[in-house]
C-alpha positions in Angstrom: -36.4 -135.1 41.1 -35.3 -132.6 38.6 -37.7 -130.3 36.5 -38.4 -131.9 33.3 -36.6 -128.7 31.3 -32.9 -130.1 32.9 -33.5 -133.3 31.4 -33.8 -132.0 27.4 -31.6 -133.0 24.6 -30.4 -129.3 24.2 -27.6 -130.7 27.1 -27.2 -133.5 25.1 -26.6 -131.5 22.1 -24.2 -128.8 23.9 -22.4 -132.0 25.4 -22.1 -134.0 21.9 -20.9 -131.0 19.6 -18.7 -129.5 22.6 -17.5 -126.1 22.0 -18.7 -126.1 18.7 -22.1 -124.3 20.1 -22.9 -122.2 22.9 -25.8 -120.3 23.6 -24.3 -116.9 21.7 -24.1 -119.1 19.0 -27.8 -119.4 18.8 -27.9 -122.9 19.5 -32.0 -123.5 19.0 -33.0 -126.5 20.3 -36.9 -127.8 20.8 -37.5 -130.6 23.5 -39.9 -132.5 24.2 -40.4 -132.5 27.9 -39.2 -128.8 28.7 -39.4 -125.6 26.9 -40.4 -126.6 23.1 -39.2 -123.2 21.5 -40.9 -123.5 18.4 -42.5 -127.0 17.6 -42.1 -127.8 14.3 -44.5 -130.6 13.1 -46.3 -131.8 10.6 -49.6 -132.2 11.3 -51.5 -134.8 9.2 -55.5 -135.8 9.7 -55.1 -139.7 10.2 -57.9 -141.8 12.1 -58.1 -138.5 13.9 -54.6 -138.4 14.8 -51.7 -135.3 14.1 -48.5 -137.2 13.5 -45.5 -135.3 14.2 -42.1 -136.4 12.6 -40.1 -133.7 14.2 -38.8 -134.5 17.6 -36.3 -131.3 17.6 -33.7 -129.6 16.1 -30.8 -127.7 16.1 -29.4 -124.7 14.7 -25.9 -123.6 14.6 -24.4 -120.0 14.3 -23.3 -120.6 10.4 -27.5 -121.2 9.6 -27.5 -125.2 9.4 -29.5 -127.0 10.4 -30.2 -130.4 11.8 -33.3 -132.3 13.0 -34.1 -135.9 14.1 -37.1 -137.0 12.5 -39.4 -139.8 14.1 -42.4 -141.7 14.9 -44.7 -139.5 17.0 -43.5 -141.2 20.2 -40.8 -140.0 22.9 -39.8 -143.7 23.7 -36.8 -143.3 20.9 -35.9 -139.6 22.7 -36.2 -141.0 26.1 -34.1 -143.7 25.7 -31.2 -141.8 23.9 -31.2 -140.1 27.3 -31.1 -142.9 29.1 -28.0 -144.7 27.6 -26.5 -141.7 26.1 -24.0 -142.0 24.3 -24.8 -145.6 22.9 -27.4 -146.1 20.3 -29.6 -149.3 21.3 -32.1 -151.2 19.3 -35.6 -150.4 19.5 -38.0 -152.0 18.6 -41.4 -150.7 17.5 -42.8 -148.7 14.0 -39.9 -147.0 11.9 -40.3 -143.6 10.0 -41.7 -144.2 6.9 -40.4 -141.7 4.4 -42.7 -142.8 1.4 -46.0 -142.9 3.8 -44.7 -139.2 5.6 -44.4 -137.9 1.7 -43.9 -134.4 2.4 -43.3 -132.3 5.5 -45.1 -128.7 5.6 -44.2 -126.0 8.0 -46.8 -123.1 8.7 -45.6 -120.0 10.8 -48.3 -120.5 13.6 -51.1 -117.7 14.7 -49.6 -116.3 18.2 -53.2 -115.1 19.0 -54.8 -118.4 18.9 -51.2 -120.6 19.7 -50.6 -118.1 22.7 -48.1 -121.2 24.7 -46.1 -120.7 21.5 -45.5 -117.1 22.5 -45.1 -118.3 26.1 -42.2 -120.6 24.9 -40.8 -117.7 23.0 -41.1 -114.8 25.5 -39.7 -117.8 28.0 -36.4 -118.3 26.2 -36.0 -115.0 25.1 -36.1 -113.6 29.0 -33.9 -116.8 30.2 -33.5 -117.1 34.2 -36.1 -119.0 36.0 -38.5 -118.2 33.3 -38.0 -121.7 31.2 -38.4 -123.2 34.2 -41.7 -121.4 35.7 -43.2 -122.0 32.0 -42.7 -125.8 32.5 -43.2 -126.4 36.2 -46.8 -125.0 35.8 -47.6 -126.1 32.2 -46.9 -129.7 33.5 -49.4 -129.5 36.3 -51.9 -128.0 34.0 -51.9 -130.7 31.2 -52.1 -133.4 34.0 -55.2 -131.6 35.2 -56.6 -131.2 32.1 -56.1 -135.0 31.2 -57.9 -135.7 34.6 -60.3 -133.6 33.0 -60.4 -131.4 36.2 -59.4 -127.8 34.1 -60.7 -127.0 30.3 -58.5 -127.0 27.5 -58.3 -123.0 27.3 -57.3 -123.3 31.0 -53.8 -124.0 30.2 -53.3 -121.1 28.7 -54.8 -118.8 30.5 -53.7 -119.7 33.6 -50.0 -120.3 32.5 -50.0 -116.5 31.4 -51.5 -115.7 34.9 -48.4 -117.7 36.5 -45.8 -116.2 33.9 -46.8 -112.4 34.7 -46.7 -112.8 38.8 -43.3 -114.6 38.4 -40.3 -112.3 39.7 -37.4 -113.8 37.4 -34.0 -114.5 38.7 -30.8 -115.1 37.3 -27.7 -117.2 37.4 -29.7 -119.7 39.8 -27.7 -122.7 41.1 -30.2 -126.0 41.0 -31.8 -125.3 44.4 -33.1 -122.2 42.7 -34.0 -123.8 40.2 -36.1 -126.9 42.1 -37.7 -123.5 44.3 -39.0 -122.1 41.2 -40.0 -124.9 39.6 -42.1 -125.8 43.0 -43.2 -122.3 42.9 -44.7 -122.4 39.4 -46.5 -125.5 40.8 -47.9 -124.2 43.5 -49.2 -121.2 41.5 -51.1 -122.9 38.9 -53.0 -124.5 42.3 -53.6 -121.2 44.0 -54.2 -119.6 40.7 -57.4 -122.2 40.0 -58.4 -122.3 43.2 -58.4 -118.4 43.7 
């Protein structure tokens, strides 16, 4: 099974808009189940509940931008993947513009938001480092839902597993799979060190 990262909309995007984007062209893109570069959200005190409206988006070497707006759930993202490049109905709670209102964006504090940086640093550094970042932060939620790690676990120990990785480049996918399995297997040796 692939890493999570190869499986984001920024292939999807790079596919639909052809050579109109590349990487030099700064082509920006948050996903949901790999690297988010820079999540922007809306976050809203409901019943206890953020919602986020903004699943990702995209920008393009002239400064535009563009963003799909949603319900805060990934079935919508996950099944554009699935039947891309069809549109299907689905059913379910539709963004409400007039309940949503407003959307605010706050730069967020690195010190405090340190997986932020992580993403950052991540992208910024390329290679196997995207994939490292996501590998190990996806064991370390699941343990933390199994309530088996603390919250500031994450990351702490996904720092820990960022600064022993040795980076490579240009990886085909079994390099990719290795470091993926890698990053895995730290966060375990890391916790139980």
């Amino acid at each position: 099974m692939l890493p999570a990262c190869l499986h984001s909309r920024v292939k999807r995007v790079k596919e639909v808009l052809g050579n109109n984007t590349c990487a030099d062209d700064r082509l920006e893109a948050v996903t949901e189940g790999g690297v988010e570069e820079t999540d922007l959200f809306r976050e809203e005190q409901r019943n206890g509940a953020l919602i986020r409206c903004i699943e990702d988006w995209v920008e393009f070497k002239d400064g535009a931008v563009m963003a799909q707006l949603g319900t805060p759930d990934m079935k919508l993202p996950i099944q554009y993947a699935l039947f891309y490049p069809d549109r299907r109905p689905m059913p379910g709670k539709r963004l409400d513009f007039y309940e949503l209102a407003q959307i605010t964006f706050e730069k967020p504090d690195m010190e405090v938001f340190k997986c932020i940086g992580f993403a950052y640093d991540a992208i910024r550094e390329g290679g196997s480092y995207p994939v490292v970042l996501n590998g190990a932060n996806e064991v370390l939620v699941r343990l933390f839902l199994e309530n088996r790690i603390k919250f500031t676990d994450i990351q702490n120990t996904l720092e820990e597993v960022l600064n022993q990785h040795n980076p490579e480049y240009n990886i085909d996918l079994e390099g990719i799979l290795e470091a993926d399995r890698a990053a895995r297997n730290a966060v375990i040796n890391i916790l139980q060190g």
